[in-house]
N, C-alpha and C positions, 0 to 999 in steps of 0.2 A: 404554637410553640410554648405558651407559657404555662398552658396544662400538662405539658410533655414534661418540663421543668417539675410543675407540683408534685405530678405522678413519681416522675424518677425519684425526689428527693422524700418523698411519702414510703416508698420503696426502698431507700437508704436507711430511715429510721426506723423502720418495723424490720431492718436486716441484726441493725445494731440489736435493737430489745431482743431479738427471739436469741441471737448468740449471747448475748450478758445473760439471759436468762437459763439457758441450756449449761453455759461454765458455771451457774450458781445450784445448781441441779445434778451435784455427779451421783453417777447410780453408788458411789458407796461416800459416805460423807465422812472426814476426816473426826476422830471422834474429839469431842472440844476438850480443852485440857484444862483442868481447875487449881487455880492459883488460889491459896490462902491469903484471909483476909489481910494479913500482914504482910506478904509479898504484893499484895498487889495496891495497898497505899503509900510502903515503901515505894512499888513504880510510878504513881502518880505523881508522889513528891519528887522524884527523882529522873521525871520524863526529861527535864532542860539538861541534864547532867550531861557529861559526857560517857559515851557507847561503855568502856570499860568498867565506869561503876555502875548503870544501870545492867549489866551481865552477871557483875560479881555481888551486887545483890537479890539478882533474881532467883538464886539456888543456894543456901547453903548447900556446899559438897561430900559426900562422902559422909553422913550422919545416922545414916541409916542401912549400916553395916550394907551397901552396894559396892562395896570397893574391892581389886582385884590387886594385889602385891606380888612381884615378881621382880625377879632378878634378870635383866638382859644385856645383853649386846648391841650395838649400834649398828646396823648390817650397810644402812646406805640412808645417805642424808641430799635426796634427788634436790639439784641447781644449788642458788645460793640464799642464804637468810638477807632479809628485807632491810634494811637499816631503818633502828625503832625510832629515829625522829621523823618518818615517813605517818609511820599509823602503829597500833597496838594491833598484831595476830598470834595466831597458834599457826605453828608449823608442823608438819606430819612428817616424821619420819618412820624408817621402817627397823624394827629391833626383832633380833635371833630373840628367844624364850629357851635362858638357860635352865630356873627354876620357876617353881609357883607358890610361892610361902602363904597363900591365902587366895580362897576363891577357887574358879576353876578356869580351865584352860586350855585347851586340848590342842592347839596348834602349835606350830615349832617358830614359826613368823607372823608379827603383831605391830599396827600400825598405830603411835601411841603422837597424839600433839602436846607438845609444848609452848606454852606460853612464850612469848619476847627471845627466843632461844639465846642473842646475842646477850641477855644481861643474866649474871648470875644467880642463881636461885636465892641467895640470902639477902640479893642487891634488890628484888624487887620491892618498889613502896609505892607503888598507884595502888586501887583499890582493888586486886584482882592478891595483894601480898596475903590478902587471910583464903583465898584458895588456893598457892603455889607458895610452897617450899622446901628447901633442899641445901645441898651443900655442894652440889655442882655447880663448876667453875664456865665452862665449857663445855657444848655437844660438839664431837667428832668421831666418825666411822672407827669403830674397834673398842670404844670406852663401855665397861662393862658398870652398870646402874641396877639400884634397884630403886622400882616405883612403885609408887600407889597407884590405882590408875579409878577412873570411872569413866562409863558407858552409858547413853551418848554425849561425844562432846560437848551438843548444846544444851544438859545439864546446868553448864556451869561458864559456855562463853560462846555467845551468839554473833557475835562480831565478824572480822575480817579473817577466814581458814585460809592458808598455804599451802593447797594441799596439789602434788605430784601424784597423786595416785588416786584419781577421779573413777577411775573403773574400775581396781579391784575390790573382791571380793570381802576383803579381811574388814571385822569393824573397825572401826575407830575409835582410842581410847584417849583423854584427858588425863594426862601426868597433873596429878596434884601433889604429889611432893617426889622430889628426884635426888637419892642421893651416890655419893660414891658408892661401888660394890667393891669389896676386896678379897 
């Protein structure tokens, strides 16, 4: 019986190695992504910090003309927003694409997150305020905006997404500044 034991449990851990060693072995490997020297001493000193400034310093946003500006619609704003003494997220909602003032575009429907949605654009002052600003008061279904936007959200905030639309297709955009359209 107690070599039965050794055997089984000898056979348990050459199961664990060969699986940890086959997930560490995928036939195409993620290509590694390089952070600058400066980003990434800013993360060392800023690892104890909390989630929203170690995000909002990991990217300056939108510097290197990647940004998308359009003029939209609010077509549907899936459940409800989080109450932000809960946690810091970006919410997804879905916006009509009435113009394209910059960049390109080609679909008529555009899935864009917003930062803390419940607090107003000029209200925000955690450290995420030097990538989000605007002079929107309130999001709600029908209010016509224009944003900045970049591509992919976790660019500029890797935290906590709210996101209703796990399956579809359309990318996801980061609203870094949101203002009234008129």
């Amino acid at each position: 019986m107690k070599y039965l034991t050794t055997v089984f449990s000898a056979l348990i851990v050459s199961a664990f190695l060969v699986s940890t060693t086959c997930a560490q072995t995928d036939s195409t490997p993620a290509p590694a992504k390089k952070v600058p020297a400066k980003t990434a001493k800013t993360m060392k000193k800023d690892a104890a910090a909390p989630a929203a400034t170690a995000s909002a310093k990991a990217a300056p946003a939108g510097k290197n003309n990647d940004t998308l500006v359009v003029t939209a619609r609010i077509t549907e704003i899936a459940g409800k927003f989080a109450p932000n003494d809960l946690y810091n997220y970006v919410y997804i909602m879905k916006y009509r694409v009435l113009s394209v003032d910059k960049g390109i575009y080609k679909g008529q429907d555009i899935l864009i997150g917003q930062y803390n949605p419940l607090i107003p654009r000029a209200q925000i002052k955690d450290a995420m305020k030097k990538c989000v600003s605007g002079n929107v008061e309130k999001f709600e279904v029908g209010a016509k905006q224009k944003l900045t936007l970049i591509t992919p959200i976790d660019k500029v905030w890797k935290d906590a997404v709210d996101d209703e639309y796990p399956d579809s297709e359309l990318e996801k955009y980061f609203a870094l500044r949101t203002d009234v359209a008129k």
